[in-house]
C-alpha atoms as an extended CHARMM CRD file, in Angstrom:
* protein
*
       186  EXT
         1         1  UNK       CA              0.0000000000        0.0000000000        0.0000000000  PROA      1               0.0000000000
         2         2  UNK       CA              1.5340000000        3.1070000000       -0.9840000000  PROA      2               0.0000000000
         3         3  UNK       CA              0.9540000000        6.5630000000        1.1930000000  PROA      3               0.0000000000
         4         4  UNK       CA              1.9940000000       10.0330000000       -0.0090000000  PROA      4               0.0000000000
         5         5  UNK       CA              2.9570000000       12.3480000000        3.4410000000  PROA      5               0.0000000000
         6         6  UNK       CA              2.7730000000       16.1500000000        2.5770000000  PROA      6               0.0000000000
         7         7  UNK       CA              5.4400000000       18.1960000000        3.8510000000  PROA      7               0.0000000000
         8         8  UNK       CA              7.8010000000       14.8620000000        3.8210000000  PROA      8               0.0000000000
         9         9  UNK       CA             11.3790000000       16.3750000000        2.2760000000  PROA      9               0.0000000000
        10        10  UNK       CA             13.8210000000       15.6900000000        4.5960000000  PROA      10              0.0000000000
        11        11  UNK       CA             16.0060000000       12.1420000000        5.8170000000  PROA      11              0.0000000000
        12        12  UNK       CA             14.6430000000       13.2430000000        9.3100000000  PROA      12              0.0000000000
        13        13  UNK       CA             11.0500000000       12.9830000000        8.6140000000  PROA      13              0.0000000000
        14        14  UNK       CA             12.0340000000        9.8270000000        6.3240000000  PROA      14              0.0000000000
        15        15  UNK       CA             13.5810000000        8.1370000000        9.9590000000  PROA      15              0.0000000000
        16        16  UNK       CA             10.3840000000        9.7360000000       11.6570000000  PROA      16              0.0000000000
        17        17  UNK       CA              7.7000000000        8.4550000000        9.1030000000  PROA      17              0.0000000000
        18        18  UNK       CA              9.7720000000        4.9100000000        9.7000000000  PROA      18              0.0000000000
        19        19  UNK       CA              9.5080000000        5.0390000000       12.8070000000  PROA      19              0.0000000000
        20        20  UNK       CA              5.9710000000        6.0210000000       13.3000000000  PROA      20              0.0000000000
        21        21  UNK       CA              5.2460000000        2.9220000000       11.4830000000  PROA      21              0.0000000000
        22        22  UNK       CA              7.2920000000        0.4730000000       13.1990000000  PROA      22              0.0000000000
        23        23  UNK       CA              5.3640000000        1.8010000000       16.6150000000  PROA      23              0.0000000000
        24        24  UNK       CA              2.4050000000        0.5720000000       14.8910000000  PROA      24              0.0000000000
        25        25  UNK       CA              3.6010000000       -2.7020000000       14.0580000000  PROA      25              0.0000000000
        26        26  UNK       CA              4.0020000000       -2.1150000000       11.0200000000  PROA      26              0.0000000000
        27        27  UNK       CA              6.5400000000       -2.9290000000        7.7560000000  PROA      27              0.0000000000
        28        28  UNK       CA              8.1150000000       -0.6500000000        5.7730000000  PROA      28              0.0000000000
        29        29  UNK       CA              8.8730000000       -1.8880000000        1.7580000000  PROA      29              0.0000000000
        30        30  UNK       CA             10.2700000000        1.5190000000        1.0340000000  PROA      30              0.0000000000
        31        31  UNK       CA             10.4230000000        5.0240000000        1.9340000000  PROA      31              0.0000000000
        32        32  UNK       CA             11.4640000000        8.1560000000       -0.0910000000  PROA      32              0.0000000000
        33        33  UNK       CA             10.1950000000       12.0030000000        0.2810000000  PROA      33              0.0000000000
        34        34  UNK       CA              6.9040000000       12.2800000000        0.0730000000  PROA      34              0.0000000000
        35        35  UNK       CA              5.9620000000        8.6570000000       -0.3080000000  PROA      35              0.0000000000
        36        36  UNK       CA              6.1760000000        5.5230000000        1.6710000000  PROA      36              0.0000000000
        37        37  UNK       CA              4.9200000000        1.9530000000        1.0330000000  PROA      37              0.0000000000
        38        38  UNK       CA              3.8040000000       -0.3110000000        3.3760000000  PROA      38              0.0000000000
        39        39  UNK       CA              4.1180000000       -4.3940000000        2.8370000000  PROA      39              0.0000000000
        40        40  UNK       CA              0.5820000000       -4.6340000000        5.0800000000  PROA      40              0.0000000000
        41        41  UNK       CA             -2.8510000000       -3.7660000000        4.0460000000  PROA      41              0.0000000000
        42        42  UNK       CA             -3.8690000000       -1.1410000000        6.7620000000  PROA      42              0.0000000000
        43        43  UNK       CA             -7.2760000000       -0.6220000000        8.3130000000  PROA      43              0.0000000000
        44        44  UNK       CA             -8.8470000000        2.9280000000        8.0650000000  PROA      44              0.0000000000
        45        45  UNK       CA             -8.3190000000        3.2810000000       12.2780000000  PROA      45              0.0000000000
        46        46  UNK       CA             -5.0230000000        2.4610000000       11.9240000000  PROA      46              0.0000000000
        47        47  UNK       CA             -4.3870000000        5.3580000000        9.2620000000  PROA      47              0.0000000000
        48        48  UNK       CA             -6.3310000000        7.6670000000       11.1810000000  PROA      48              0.0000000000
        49        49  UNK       CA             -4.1980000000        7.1140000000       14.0340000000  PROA      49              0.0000000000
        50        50  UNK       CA             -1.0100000000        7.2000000000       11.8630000000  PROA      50              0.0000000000
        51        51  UNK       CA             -2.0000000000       10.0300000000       10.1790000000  PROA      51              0.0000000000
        52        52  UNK       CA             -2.6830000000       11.7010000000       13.5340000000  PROA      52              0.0000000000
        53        53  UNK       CA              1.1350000000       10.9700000000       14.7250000000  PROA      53              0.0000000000
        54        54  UNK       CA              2.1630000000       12.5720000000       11.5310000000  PROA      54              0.0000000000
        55        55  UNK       CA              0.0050000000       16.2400000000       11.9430000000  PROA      55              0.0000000000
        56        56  UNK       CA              2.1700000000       15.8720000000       15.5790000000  PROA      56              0.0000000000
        57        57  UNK       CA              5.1650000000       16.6360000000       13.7960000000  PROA      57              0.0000000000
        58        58  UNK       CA              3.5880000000       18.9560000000       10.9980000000  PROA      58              0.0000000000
        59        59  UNK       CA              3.4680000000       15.8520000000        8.0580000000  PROA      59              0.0000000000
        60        60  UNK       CA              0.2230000000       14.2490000000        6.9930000000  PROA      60              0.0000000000
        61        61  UNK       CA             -1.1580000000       11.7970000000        4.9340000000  PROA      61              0.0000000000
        62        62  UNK       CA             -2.3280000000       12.7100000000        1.2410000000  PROA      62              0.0000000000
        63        63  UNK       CA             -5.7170000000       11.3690000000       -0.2420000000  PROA      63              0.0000000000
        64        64  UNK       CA             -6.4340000000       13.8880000000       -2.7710000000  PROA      64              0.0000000000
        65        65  UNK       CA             -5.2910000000       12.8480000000       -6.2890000000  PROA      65              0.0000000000
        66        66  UNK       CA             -4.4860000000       16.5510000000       -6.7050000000  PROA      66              0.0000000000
        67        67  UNK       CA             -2.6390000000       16.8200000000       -3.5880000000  PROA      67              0.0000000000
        68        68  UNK       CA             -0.5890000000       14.2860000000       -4.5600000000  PROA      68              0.0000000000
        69        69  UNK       CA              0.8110000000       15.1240000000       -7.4730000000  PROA      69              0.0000000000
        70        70  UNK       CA              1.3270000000       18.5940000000       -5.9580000000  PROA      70              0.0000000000
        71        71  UNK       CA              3.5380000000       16.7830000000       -3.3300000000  PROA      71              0.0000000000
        72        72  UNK       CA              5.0160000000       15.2790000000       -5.7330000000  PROA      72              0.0000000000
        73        73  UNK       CA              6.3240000000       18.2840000000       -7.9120000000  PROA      73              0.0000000000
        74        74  UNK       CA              7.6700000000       19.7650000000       -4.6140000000  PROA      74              0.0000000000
        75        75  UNK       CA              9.6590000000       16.4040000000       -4.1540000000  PROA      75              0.0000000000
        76        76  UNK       CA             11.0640000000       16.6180000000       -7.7530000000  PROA      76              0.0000000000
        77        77  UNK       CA             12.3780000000       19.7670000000       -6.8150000000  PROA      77              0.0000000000
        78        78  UNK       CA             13.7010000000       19.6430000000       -3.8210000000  PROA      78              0.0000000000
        79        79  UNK       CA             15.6190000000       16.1980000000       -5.0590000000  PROA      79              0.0000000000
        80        80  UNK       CA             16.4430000000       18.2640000000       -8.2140000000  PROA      80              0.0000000000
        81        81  UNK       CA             18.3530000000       21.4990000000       -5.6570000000  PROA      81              0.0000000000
        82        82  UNK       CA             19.1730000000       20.3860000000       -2.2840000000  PROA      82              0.0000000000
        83        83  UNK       CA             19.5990000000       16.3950000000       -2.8460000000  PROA      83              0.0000000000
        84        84  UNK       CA             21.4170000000       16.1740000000       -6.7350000000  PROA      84              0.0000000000
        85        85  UNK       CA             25.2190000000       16.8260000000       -7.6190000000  PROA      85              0.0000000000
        86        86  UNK       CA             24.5210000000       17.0800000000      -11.3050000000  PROA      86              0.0000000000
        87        87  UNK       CA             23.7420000000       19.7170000000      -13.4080000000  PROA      87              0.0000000000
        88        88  UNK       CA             20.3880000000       18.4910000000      -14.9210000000  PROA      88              0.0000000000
        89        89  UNK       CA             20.6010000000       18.3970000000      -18.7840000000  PROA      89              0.0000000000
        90        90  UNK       CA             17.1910000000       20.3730000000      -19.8520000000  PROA      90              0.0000000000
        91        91  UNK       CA             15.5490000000       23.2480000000      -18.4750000000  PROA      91              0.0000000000
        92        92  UNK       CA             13.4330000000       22.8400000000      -14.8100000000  PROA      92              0.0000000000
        93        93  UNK       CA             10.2110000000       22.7330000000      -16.7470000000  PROA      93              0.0000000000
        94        94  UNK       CA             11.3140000000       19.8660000000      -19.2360000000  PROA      94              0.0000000000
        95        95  UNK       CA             12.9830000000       17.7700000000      -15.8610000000  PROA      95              0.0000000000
        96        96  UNK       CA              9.9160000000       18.4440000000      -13.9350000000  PROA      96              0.0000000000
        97        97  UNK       CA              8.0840000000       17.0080000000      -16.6140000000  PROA      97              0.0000000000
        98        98  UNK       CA              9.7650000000       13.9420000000      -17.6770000000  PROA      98              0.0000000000
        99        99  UNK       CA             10.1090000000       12.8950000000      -14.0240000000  PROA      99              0.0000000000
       100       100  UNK       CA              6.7040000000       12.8480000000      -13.2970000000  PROA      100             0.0000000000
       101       101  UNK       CA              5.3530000000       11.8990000000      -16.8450000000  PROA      101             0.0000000000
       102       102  UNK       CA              2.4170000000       14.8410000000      -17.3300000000  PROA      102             0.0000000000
       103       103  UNK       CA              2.2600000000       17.5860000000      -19.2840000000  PROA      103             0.0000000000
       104       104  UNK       CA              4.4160000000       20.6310000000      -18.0570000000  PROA      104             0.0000000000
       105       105  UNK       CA              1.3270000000       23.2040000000      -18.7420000000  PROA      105             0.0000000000
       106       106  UNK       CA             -0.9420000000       20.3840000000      -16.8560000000  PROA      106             0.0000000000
       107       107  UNK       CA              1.4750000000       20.6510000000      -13.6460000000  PROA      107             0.0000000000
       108       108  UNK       CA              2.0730000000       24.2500000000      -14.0700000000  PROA      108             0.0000000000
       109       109  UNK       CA             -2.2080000000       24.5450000000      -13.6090000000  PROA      109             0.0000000000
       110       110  UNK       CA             -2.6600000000       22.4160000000      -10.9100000000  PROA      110             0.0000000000
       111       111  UNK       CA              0.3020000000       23.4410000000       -8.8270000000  PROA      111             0.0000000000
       112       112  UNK       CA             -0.4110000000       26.9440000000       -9.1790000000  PROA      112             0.0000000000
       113       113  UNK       CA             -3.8930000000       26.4120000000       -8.4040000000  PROA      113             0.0000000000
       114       114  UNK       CA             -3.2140000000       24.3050000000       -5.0830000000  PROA      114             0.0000000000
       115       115  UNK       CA             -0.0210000000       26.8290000000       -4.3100000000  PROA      115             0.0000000000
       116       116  UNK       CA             -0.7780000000       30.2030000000       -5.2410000000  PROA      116             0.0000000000
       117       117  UNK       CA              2.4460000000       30.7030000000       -6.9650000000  PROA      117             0.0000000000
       118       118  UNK       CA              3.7460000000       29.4010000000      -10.0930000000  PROA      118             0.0000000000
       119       119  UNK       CA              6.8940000000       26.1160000000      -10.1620000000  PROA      119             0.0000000000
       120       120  UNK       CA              8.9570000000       28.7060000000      -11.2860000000  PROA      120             0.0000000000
       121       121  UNK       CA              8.6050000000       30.7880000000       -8.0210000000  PROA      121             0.0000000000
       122       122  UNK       CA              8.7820000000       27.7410000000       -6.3810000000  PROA      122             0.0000000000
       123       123  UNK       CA             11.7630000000       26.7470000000       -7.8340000000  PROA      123             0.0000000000
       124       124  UNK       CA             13.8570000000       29.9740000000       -7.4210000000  PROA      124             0.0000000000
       125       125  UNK       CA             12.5000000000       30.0010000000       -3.6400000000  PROA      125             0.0000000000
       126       126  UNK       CA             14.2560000000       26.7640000000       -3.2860000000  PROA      126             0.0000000000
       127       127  UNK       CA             17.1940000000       28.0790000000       -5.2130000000  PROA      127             0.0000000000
       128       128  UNK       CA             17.6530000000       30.8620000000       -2.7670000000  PROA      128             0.0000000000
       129       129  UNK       CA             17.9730000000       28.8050000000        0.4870000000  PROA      129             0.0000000000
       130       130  UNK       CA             20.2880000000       26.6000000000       -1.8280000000  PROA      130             0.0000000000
       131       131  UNK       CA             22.6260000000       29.5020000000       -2.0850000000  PROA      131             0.0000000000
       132       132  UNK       CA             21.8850000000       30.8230000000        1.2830000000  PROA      132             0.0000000000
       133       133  UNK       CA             23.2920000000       27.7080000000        2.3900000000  PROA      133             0.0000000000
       134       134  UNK       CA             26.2210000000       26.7250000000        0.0830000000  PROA      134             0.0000000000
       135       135  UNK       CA             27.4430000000       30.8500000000        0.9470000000  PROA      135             0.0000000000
       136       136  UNK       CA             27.2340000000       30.1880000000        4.8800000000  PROA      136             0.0000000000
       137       137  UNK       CA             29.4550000000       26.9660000000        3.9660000000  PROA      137             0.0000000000
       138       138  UNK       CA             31.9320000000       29.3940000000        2.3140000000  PROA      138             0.0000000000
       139       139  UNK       CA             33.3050000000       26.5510000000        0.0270000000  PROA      139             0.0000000000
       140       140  UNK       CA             32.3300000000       27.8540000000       -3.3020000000  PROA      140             0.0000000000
       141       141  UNK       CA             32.9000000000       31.0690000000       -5.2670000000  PROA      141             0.0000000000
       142       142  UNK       CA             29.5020000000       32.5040000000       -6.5570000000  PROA      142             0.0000000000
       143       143  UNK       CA             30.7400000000       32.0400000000       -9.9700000000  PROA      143             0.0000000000
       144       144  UNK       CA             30.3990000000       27.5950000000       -8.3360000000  PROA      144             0.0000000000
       145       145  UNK       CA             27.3430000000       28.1360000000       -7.3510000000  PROA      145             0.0000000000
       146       146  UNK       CA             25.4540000000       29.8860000000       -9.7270000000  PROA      146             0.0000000000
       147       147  UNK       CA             26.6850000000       26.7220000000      -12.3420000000  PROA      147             0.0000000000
       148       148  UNK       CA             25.7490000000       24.1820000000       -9.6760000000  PROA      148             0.0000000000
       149       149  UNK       CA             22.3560000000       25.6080000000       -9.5320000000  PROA      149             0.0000000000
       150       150  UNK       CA             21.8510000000       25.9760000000      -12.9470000000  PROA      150             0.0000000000
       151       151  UNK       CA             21.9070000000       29.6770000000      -13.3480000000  PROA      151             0.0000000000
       152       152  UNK       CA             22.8790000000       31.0390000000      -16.7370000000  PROA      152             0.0000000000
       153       153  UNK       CA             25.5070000000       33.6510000000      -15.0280000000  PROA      153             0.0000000000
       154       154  UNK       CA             26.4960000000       35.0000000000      -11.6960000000  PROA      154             0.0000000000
       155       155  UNK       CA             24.2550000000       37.8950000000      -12.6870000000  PROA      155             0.0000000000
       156       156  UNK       CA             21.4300000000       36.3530000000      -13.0470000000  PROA      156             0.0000000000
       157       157  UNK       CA             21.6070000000       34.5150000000       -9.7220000000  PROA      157             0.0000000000
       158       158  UNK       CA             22.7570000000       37.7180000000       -7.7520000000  PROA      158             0.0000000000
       159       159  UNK       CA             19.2610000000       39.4940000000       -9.0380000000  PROA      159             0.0000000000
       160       160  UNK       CA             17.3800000000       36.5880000000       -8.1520000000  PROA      160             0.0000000000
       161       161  UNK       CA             18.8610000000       36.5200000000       -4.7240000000  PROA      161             0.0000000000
       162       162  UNK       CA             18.3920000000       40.4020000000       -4.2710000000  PROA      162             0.0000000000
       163       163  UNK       CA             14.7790000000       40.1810000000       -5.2560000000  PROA      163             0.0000000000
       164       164  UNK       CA             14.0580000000       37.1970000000       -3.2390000000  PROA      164             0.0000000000
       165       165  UNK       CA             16.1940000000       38.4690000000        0.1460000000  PROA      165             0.0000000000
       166       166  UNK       CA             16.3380000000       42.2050000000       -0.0450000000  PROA      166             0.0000000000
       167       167  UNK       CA             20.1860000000       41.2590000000       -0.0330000000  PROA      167             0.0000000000
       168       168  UNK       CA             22.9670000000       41.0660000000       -2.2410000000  PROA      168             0.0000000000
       169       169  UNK       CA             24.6300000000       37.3360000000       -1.9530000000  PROA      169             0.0000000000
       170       170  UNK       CA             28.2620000000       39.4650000000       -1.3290000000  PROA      170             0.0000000000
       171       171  UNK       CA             26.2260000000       41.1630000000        1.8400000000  PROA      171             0.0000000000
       172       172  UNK       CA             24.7900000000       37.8670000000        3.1300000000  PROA      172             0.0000000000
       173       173  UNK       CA             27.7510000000       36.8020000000        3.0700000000  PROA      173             0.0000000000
       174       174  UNK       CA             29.9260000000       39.2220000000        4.7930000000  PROA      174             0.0000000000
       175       175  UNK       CA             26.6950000000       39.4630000000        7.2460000000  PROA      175             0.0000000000
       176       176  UNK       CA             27.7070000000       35.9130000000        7.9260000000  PROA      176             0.0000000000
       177       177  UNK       CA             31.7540000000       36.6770000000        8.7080000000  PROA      177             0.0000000000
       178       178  UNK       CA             30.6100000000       39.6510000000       11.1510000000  PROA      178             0.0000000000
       179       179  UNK       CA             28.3440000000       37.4800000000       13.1600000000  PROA      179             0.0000000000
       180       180  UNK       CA             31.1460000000       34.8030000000       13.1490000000  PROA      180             0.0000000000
       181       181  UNK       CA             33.6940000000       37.7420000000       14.3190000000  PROA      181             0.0000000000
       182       182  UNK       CA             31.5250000000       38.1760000000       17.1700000000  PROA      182             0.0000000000
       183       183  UNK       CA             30.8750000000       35.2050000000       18.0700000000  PROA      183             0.0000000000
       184       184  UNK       CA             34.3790000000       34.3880000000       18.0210000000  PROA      184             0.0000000000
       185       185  UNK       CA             35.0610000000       37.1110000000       20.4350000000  PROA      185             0.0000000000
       186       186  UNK       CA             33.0580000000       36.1770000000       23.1590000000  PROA      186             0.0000000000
């Protein structure tokens, strides 16, 4: 029996969704973001009371065909920034749809509909706490990032980030050293 858990894109809530199972006696087959199948049939009081455990920790279970699929666009792309090492080969919208298998303009409606924003927003929201994080790490030059993230220049990502943050990634960044200095200090 396969489940789809909203709000499900981290290893943690993988471990917890695992583990919320197992308290119930229940056998795991597999378990990736967003999505978990069970080996067991389950009775409807046993998913309300799993489902329960899960609004506890802010996931819950999907039933909504709809729903779904919007989970599952949000799980494409947060695999696609935060979990991949590789560059993907075709734009976001092409990806998107060839890992799902619908029509981009049919995802595009329905996630926007259930989201209020379009996957592009979505995406460059995404792409923003990307960079947020990989400058905090202070590993890579902007110039690294903005290729690992697929940006078509360092340009283009720096007027993303200043749109989406108010900041330039250069400020962030040196915003980051200063607290550092002064926590180092102490």
């Amino acid at each position: 029996m396969k489940l789809y858990i909203k709000h499900m894109v981290s290893l943690r809530c993988k471990l917890f969704v695992q583990k919320e199972l197992e308290k119930l006696g229940l056998t795991c087959f597999t378990v990736n973001l967003g999505m978990v199948e069970i080996e067991e049939e389950i009775s409807d009081e046993m998913l309300e009371i799993f489902n329960n455990n899960l609004k506890k920790s802010g996931l819950e279970i999907l039933y909504s065909k709809k729903r779904i699929l919007v989970e599952k666009i949000k799980t494409v792309i947060v695999e696609m920034i935060h979990h991949s090492n590789e560059v993907p080969k075709m734009n976001d919208s092409d990806y998107i749809s060839q890992k799902l298998g619908y029509d981009y303009t049919y995802l595009s409606h329905t996630f926007s509909e259930a989201k209020g924003m379009t996957i592009q927003q979505y995406i460059i929201l995404h792409r923003i706490e990307k960079v947020k994080e990989m400058l905090m790490y202070n590993e890579l030059t902007l110039t690294e990032i903005a290729y690992k993230l697929h940006y078509s220049s360092v340009a283009h990502l720096s007027y993303q980030f200043k749109k989406v943050t108010d900041l330039t990634p250069t400020y962030y960044k040196e915003m980051k050293e200063v607290r550092e200095n002064n926590i180092e200090e102490l």
